[in-house]
C-alpha positions as CSV (number, residue, x, y, z in Angstrom):
1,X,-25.0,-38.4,-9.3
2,X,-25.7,-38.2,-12.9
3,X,-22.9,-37.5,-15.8
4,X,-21.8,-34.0,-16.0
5,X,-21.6,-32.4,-19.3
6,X,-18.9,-31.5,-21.3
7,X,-18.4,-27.8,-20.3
8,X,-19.6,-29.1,-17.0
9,X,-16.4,-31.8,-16.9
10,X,-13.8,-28.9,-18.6
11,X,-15.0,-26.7,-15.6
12,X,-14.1,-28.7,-12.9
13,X,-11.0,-29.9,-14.2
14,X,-9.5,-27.0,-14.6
15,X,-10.8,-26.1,-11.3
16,X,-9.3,-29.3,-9.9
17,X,-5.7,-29.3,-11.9
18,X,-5.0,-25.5,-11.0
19,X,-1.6,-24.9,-9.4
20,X,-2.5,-24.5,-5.7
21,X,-1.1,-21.8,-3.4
22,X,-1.1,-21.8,0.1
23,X,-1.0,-17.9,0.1
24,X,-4.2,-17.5,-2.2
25,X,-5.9,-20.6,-0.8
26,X,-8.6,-21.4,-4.1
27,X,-8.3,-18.2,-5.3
28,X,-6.1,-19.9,-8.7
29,X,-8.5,-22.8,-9.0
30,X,-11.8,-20.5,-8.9
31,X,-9.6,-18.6,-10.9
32,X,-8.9,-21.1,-13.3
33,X,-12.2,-22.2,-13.1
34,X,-14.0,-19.0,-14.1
35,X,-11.7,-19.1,-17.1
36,X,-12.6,-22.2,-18.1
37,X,-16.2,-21.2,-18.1
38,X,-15.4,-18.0,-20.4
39,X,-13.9,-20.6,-22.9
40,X,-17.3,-23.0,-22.7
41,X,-19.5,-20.4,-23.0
42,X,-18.3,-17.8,-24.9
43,X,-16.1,-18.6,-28.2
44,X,-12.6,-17.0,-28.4
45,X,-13.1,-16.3,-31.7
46,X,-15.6,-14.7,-33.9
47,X,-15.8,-14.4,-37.7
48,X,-15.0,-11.1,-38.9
49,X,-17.5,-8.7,-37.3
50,X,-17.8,-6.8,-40.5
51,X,-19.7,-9.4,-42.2
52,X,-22.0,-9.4,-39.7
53,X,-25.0,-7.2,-39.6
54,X,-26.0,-4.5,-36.8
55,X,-27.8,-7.3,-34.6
56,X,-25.0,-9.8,-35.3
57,X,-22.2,-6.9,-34.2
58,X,-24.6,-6.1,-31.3
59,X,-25.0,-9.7,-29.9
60,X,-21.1,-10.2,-30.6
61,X,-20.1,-7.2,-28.5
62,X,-22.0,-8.6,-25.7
63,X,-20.2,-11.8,-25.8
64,X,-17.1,-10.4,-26.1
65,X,-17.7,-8.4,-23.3
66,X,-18.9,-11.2,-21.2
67,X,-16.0,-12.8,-22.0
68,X,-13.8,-10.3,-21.1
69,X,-15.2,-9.7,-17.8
70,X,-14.7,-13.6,-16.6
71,X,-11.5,-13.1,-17.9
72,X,-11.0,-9.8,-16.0
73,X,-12.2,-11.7,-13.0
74,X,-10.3,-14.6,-13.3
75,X,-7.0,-12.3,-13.5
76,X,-8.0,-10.0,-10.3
77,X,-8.2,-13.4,-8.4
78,X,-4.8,-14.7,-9.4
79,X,-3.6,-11.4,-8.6
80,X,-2.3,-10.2,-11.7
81,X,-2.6,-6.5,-12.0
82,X,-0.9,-6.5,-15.7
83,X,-3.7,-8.2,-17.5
84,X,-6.7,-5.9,-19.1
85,X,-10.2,-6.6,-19.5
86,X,-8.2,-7.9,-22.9
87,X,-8.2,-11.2,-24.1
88,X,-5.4,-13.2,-22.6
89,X,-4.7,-17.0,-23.0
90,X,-1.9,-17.8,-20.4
91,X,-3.4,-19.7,-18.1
């Protein structure tokens, strides 16, 4: 089996240290998983999008709302209905 990346590794770890529930079988770990994803691929912050021009605000919208839909994901599988398509960091 050959080395697994970096955002490869963070994936699975998070996948493999997530609290497990008998009630929600892997539903925390895919859970857990899919947010780690969101945080490889898609940065949690962005410069001011101000300074950027319409492209720039265009291509940062989309990843933002990538983002937010792994997160929104993520949450619907852990079952928590209090957490928007928002950013939110608790894990």
């Amino acid at each position: 089996m050959t080395e697994l990346s970096p955002a490869a590794r963070a994936v699975l770890s998070a996948y493999n240290n997530s609290p497990f529930d008998g009630d929600c079988g892997d539903r925390y770990a895919i859970a857990s998983a899919l947010r780690a994803v969101a945080d490889e691929v898609v940065p949690k912050e962005w410069p001011t999008i101000e300074d950027y021009n319409e492209y720039d605000q265009g291509v940062a919208a989309a990843h933002i709302k990538c983002r937010n839909q792994l997160l929104a994901i993520a949450a619907e599988l852990r079952g928590d209905t209090t957490t928007t398509t928002q950013e939110n960091n608790d894990y």
